[in-house]
N, CA, C and O of each residue as an XYZ file, in Angstrom:
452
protein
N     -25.159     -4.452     28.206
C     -24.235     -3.584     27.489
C     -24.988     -2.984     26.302
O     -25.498     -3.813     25.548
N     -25.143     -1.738     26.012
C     -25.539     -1.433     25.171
C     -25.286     -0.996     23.661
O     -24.144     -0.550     23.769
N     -25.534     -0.884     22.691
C     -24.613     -0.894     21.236
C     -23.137     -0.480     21.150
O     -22.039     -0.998     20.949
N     -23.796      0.978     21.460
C     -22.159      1.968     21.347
C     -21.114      1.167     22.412
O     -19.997      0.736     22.125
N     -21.530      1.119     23.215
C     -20.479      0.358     23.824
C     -19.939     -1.046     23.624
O     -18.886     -1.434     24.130
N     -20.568     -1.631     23.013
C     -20.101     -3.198     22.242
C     -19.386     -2.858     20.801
O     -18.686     -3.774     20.370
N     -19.462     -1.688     20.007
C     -19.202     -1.012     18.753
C     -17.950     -0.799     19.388
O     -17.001     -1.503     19.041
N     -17.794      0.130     20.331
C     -16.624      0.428     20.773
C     -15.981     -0.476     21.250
O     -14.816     -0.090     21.148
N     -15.984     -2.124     22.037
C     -15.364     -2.997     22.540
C     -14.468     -3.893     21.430
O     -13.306     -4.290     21.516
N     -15.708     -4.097     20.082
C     -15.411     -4.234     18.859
C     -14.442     -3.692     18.363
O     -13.453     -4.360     18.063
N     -14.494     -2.448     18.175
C     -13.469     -1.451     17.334
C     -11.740     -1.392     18.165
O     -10.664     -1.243     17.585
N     -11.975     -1.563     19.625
C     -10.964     -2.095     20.302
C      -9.832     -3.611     19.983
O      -8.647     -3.942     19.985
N     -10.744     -3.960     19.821
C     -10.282     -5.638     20.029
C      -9.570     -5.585     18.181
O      -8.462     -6.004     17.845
N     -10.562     -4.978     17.321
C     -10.072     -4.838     15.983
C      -8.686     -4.200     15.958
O      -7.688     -4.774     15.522
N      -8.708     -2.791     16.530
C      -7.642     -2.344     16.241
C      -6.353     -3.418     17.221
O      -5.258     -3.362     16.662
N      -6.349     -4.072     18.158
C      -5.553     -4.647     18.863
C      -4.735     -5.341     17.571
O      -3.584     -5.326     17.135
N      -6.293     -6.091     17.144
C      -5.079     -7.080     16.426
C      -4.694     -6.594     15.392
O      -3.649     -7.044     14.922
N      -5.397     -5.521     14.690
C      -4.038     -4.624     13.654
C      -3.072     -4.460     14.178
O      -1.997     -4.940     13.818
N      -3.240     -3.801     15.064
C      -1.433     -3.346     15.552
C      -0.632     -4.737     15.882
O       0.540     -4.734     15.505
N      -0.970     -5.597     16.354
C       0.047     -6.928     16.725
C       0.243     -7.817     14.852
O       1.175     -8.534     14.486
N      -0.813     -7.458     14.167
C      -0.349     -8.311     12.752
C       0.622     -7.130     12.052
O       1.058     -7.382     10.929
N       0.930     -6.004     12.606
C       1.876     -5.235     11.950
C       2.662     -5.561     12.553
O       3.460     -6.386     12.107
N       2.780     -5.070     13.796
C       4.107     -5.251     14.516
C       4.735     -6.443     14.210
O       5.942     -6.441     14.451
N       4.175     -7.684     13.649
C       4.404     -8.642     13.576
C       5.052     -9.560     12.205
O       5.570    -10.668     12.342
N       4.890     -8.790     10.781
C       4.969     -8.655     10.182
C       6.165     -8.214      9.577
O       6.978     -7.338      9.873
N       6.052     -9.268      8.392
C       7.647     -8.837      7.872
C       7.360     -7.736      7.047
O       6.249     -7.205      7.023
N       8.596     -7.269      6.173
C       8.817     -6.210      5.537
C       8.245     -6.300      4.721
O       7.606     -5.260      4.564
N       7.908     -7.501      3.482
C       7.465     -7.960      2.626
C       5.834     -8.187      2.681
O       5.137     -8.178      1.667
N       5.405     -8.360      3.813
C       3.882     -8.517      3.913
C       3.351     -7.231      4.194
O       2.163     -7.049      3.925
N       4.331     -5.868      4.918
C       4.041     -4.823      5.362
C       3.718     -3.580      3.917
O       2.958     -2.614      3.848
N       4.687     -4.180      2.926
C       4.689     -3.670      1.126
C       3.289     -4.330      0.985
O       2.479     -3.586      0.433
N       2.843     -5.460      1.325
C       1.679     -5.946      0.745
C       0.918     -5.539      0.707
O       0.138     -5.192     -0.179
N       0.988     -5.474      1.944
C      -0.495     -4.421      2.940
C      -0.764     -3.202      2.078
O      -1.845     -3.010      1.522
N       0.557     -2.175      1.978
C       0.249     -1.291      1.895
C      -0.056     -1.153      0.107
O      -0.595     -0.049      0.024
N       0.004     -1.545     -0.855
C      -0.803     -1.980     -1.891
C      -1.768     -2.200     -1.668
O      -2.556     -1.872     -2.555
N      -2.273     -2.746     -0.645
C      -3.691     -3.634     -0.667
C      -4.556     -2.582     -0.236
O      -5.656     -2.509     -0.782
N      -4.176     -1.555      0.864
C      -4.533     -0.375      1.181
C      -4.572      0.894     -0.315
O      -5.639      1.433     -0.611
N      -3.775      1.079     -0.793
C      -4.128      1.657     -2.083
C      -4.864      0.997     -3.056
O      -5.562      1.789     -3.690
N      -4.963     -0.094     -3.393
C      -5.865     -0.500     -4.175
C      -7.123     -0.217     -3.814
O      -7.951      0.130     -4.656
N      -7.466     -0.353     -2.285
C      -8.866     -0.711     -1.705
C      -9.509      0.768     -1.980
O     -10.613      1.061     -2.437
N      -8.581      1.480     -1.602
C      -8.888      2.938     -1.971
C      -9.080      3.704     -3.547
O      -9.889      4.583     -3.843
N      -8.129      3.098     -4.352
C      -8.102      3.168     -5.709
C      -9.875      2.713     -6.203
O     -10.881      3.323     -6.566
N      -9.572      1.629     -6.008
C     -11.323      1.223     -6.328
C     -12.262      2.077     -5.403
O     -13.317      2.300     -5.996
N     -12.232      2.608     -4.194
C     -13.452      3.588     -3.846
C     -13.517      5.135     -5.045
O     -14.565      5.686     -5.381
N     -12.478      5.442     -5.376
C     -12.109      6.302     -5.964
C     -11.491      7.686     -5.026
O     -11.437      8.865     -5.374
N     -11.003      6.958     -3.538
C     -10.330      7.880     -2.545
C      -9.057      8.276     -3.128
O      -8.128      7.483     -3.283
N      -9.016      9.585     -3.473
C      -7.491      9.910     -3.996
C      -6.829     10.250     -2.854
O      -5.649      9.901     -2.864
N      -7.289     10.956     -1.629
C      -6.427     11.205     -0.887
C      -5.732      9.756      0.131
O      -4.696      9.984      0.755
N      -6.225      8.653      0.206
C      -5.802      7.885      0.847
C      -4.735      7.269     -0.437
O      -3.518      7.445     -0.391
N      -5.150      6.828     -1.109
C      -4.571      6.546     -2.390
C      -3.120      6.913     -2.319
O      -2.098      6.251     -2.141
N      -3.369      8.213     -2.522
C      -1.790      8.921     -2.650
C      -0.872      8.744     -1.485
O       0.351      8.852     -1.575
N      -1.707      8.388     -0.071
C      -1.275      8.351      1.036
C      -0.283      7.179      0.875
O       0.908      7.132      1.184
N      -1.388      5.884      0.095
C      -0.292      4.922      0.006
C       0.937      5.236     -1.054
O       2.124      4.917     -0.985
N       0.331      5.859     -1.894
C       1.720      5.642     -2.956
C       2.916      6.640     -2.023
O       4.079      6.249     -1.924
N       2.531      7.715     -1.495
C       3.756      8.450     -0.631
C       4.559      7.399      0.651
O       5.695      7.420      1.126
N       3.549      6.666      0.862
C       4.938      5.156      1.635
C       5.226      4.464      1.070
O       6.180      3.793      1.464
N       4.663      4.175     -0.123
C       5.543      3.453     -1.061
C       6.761      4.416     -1.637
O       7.837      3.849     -1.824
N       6.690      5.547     -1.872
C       7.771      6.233     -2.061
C       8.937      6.510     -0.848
O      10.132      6.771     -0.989
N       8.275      6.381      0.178
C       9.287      6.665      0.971
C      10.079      5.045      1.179
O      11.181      4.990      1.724
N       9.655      4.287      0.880
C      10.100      2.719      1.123
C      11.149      2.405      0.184
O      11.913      1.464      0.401
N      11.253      3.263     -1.038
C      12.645      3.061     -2.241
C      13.653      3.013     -1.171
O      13.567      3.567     -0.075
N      14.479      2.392     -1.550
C      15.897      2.650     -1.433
C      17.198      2.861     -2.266
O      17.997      2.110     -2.826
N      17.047      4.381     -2.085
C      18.202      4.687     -3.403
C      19.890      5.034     -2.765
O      20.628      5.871     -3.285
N      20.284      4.155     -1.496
C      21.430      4.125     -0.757
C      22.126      3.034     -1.744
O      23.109      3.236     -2.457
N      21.382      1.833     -1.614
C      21.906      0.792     -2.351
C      22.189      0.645     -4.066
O      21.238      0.277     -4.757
N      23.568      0.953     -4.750
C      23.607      1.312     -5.504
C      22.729      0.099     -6.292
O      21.947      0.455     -7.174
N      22.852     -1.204     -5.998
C      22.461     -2.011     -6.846
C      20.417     -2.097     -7.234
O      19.892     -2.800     -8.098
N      19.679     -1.105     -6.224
C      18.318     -0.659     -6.095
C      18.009      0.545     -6.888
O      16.934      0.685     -7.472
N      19.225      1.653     -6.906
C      18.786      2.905     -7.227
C      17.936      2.587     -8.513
O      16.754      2.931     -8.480
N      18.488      1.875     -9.809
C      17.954      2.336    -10.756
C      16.340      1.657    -10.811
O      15.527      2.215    -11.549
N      16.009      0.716    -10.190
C      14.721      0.253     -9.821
C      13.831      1.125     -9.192
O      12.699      1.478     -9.523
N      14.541      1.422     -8.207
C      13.460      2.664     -7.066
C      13.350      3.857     -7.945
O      12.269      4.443     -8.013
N      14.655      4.373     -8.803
C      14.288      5.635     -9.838
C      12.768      5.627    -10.610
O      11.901      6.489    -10.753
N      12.928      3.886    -11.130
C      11.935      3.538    -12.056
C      10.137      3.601    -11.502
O       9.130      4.099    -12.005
N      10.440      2.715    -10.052
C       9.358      2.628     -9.356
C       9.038      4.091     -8.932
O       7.832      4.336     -8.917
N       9.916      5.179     -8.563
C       9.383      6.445     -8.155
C       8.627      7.120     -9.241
O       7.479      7.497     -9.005
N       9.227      7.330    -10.556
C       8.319      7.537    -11.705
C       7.135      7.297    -11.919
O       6.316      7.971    -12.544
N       6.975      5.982    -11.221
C       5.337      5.602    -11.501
C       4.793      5.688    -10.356
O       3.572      5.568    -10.450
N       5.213      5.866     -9.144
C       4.505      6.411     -8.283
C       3.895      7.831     -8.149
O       2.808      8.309     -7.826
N       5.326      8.359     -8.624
C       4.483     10.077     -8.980
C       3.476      9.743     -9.978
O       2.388     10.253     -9.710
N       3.496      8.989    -11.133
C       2.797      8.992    -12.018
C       1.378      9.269    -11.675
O       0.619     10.222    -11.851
N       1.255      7.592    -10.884
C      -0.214      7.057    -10.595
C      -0.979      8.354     -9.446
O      -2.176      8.620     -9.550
N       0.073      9.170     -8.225
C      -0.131      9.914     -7.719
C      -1.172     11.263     -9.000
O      -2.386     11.452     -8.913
N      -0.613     11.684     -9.621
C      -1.016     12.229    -10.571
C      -2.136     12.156    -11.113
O      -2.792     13.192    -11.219
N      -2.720     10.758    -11.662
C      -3.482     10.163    -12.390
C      -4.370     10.256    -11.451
O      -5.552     10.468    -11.720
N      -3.928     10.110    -10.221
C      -5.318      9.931     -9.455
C      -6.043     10.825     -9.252
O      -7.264     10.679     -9.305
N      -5.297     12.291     -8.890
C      -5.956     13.650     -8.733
C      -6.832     13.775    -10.197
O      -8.025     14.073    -10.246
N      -6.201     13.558    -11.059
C      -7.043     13.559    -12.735
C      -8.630     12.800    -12.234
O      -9.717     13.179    -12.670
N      -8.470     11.851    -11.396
C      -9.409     10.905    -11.540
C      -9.565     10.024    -12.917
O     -10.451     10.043    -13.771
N      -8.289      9.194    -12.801
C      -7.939      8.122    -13.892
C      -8.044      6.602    -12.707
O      -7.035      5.913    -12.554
N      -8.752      6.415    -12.309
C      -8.693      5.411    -10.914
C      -8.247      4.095    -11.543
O      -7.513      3.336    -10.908
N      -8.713      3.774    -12.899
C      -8.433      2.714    -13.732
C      -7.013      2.559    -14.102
O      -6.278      1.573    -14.051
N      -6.799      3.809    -14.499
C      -5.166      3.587    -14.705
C      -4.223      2.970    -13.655
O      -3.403      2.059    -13.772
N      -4.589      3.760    -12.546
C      -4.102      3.594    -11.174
C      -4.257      2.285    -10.892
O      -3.313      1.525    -11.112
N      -5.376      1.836    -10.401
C      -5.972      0.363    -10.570
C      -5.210     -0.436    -11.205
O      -4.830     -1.364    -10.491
N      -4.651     -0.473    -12.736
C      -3.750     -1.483    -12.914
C      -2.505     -1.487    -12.865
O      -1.918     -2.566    -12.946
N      -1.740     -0.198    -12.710
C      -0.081     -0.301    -12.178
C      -0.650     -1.015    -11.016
O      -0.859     -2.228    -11.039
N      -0.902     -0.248     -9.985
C      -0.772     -0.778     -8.463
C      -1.134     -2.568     -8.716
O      -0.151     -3.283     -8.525
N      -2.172     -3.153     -9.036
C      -2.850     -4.521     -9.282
C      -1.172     -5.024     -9.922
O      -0.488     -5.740     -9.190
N      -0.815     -4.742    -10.815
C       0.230     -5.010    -11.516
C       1.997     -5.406    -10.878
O       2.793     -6.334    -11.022
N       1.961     -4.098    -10.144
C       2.824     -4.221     -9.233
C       2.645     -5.099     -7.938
O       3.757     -5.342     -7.471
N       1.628     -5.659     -7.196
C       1.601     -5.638     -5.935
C       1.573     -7.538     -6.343
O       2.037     -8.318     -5.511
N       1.070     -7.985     -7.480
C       1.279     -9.097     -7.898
C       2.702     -9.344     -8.266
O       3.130    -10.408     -7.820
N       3.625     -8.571     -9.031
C       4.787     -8.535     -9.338
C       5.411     -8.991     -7.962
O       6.244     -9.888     -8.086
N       5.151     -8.510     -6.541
C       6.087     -8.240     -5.729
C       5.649     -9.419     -4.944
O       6.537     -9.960     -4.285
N       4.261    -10.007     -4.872
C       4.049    -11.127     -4.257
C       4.595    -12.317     -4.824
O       4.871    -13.273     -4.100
N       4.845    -12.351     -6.559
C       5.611    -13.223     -7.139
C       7.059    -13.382     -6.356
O       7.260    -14.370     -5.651
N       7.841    -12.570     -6.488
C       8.743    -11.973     -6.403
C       9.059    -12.598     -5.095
O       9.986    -13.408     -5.116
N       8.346    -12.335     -3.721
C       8.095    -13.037     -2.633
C       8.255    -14.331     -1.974
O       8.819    -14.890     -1.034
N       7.297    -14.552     -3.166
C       6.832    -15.964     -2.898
C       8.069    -16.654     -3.864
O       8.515    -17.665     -3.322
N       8.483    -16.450     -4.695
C       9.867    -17.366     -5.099
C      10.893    -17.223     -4.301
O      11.913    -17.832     -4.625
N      10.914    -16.465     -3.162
C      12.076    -16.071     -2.209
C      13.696    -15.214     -2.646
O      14.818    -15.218     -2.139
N      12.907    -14.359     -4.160
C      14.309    -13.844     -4.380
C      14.333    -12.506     -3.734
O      15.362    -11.831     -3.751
């Protein structure tokens, strides 16, 4: 077998098990992820992936539930924010909401409220 084709058997088998640890995945680890994905990007200094995450994190508010709206209002603010900051190329700023938040929510998690 030769490289490209073991690269490619590789890159197969990788993406497999992405898709089955999503599919698989609760709601709460799926928020994780996707922090962990903006951060990873935040630190390259990728704004366009970056923003990619903060735009599913925006779409993930829920402002149906009256008892969420004023949270998701709050959290949307700083998502546009950091969105913002990033085109500036403020990656640091960005860097610590997101770090800030994504710990907040694993707390948050992990106490089961």
């Amino acid at each position: 077998m030769n490289t490209s084709t073991q690269l490619a058997n590789d890159q197969s088998r990788a993406n497999a098990y992405l898709v089955k640890e999503v599919l698989e995945s609760t709601p709460q680890k799926l928020l994780l992820k996707v922090f962990d994905f903006a951060i990873v990007n935040c630190k390259k200094g990728n704004v366009e992936n970056t923003n990619k995450a903060l735009s599913e994190l925006i779409k993930a508010l829920n402002f149906d539930n009256p008892e969420a709206r004023e949270m998701s209002l709050g959290l949307l603010q700083l998502y546009q924010y950091s969105q913002e900051e990033m085109r500036k190329k403020n990656n640091e700023v960005v860097l610590q909401i997101l770090t800030g938040l994504r710990d907040t929510w694993q707390t948050v998690f992990s106490a089961g409220l």
